[in-house]
N, C-alpha and C positions, 0 to 999 in steps of 0.2 A: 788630486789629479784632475778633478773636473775643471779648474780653475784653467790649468795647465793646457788642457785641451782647446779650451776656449779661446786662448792666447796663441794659443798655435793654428788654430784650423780660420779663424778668423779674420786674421789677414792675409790669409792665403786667399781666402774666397772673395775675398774683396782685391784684389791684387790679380785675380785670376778675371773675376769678372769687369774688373777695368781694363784689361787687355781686349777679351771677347769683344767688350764696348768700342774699343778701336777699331778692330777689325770688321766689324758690324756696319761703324760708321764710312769705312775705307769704300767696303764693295756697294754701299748705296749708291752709289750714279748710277749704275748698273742697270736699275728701276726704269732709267730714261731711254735704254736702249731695248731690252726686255724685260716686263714683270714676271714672266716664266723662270725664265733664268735668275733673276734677282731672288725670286721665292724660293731655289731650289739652293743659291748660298745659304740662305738666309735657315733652311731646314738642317742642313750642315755645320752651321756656327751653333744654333741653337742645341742641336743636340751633344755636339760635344762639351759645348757650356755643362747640361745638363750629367752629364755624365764625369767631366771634370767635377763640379759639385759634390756627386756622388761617393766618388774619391774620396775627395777632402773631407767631408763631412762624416765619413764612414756609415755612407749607404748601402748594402750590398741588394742588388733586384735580382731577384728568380723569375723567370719568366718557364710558364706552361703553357701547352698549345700554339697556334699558329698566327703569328705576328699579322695582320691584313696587309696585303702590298696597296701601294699607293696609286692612285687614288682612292682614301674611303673613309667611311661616316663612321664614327663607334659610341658610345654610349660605356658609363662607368657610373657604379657607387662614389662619394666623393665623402672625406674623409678628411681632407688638410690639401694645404697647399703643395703637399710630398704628390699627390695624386699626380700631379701634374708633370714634377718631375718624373716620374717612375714612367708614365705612356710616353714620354716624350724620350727618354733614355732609350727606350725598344722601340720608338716607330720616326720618331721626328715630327708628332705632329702638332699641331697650333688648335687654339680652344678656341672655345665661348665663356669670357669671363665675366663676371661681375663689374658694374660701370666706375664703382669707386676706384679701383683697381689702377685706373687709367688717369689717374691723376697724383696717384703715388710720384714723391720727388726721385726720380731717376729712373725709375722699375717702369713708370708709368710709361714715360718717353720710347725706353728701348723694348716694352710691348708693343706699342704703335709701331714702331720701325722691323719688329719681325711678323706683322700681321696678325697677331691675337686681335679676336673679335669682341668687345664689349657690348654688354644689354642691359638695357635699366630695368632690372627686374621688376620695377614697382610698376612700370607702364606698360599694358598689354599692348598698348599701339606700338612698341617698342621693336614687337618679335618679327614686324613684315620688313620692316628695314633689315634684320640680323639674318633673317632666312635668305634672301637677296643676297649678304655678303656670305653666309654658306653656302651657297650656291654655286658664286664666283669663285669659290676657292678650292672647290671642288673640279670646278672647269680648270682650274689654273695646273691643278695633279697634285694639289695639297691632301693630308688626311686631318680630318676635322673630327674632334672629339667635343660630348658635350654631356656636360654632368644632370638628369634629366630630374632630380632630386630637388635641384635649382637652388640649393646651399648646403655648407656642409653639415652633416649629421655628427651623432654623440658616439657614434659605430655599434649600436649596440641590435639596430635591425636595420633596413634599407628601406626608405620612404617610398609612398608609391610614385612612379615615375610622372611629369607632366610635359604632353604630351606634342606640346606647340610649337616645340623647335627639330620636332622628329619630320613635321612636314615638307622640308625639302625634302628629305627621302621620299618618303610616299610618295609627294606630286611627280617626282621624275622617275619613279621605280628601283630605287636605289636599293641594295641589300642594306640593313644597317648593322655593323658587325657588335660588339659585345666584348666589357673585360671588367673580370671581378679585382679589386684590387684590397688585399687584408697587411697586416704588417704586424712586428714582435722586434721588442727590444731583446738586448741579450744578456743573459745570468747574470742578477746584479745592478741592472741597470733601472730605471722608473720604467712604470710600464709605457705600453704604446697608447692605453687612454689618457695618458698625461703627459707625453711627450711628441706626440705625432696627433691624437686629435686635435684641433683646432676650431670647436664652436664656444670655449667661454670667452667670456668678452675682456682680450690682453691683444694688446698688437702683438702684430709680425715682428717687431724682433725681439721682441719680448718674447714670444716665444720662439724665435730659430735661437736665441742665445741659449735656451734651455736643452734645447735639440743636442744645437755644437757642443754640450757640458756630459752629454753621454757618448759611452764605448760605440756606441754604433746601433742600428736599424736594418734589421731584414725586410725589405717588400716582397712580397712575393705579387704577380701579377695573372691571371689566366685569363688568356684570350679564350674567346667560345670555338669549336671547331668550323662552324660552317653559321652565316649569317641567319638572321631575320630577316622579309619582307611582309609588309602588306600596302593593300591602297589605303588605309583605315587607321590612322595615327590613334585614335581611340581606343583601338582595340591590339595595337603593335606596342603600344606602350606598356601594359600589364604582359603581355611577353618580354619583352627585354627584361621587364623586372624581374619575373621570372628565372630566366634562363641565369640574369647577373646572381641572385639570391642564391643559385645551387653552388655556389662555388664562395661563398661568403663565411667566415668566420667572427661572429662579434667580438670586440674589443670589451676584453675583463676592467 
């Protein structure tokens, strides 16, 4: 059956996301008229993209607590590249990713063109430039989420947060909202530290094929109820970790 699966959900998902891709490419002129408007297509396509996905691939997300309305900052554990889907399934929002990411053949392209933000993790000179374009995107009515871990973990505690991409918030006074994200295969299937984590060293479709080869994935998602603030990025970081940590379940 899992063979089966894979043959089935597969070209679906590639079939689905070369549609998306058209349409993505359609409403780009749009850009030249307003970037407002072009970002708030572009939060539209992406989310349904992600939620089609979802679909196909037999994601099902629970979502607890209160989604943040747009505009807003949020801060997550990070887990796999599912993390991404799953906030973006409930909110529409666009990240801070990783810089290799953006040179991916195709994935790369149509991340530039929906406004994912990349950072060379390795270069601290890196974060003033990406604070800058969180900022703008912020202005623009985007919600920016940022994984404050700065890679993915093994799931089994939540790293402590660092703290240097939290400073657009603080400099401008922003709340910065919070979401714990856990996930569970279902009866029968590989567990979730070996089909949904994502830190040992196998590419991406190497493992989404192993993904597509299972019945399916529960996310569940908790938003925190009411935001963090401080002026003190230092000292707002080990809160958010915090507050993310109480709602965490490690991956067996």
């Amino acid at each position: 059956m899992q063979i089966v699966r894979l043959a089935l959900r597969l070209p679906l998902l590639l079939a689905m996301s070369g549609v998306m891709c058209g349409l993505r490419l359609a409403v780009w002129p749009m850009v030249l008229f307003s970037e407002r408007l072009d970002r708030r297509l572009r939060r539209a396509l992406l989310q349904t993209w992600n939620r089609l996905f979802a679909f196909i691939a037999g994601i099902r997300v629970e979502c607890r607590g209160p989604r943040p309305a747009l505009p807003f900052f949020l801060v997550a554990n990070h887990l796999s590249y599912l993390d991404m889907l799953v906030l973006c399934h409930q909110t529409g929002c666009i990240f801070v990713s990783r810089e290799d990411v953006e040179h991916w053949p195709v994935i790369g392209f149509m991340s530039r063109s929906l406004y994912i933000i990349f950072i060379d993790r390795a270069s601290r000179r890196d974060t003033k430039r990406v604070n800058g374009l969180i900022s703008h995107a912020l202005e623009m009515g985007d919600g920016i989420v940022i994984f404050p871990e700065s890679h993915i973990t093994r799931g089994i505690d939540i790293d402590p947060f660092k703290s240097s991409l939290i400073e657009p918030a603080c400099a401008a006074g922003i709340p910065v909202w919070y979401a714990t994200l856990n996930y569970r295969t279902l009866p029968g299937d590989a567990p979730a530290s070996e089909v949904v984590a994502w830190w040992r060293p196998e590419s991406f479709f190497y493992h989404l094929q192993r993904l597509l080869r299972q019945r399916g994935v529960v996310a569940t998602v908790y938003f925190g109820e009411t935001p963090l603030q401080g002026a003190d990025r230092k000292e707002l970081a080990p809160r958010l970790r915090e507050a993310v940590l109480r709602n965490f379940t490690p991956l067996v």
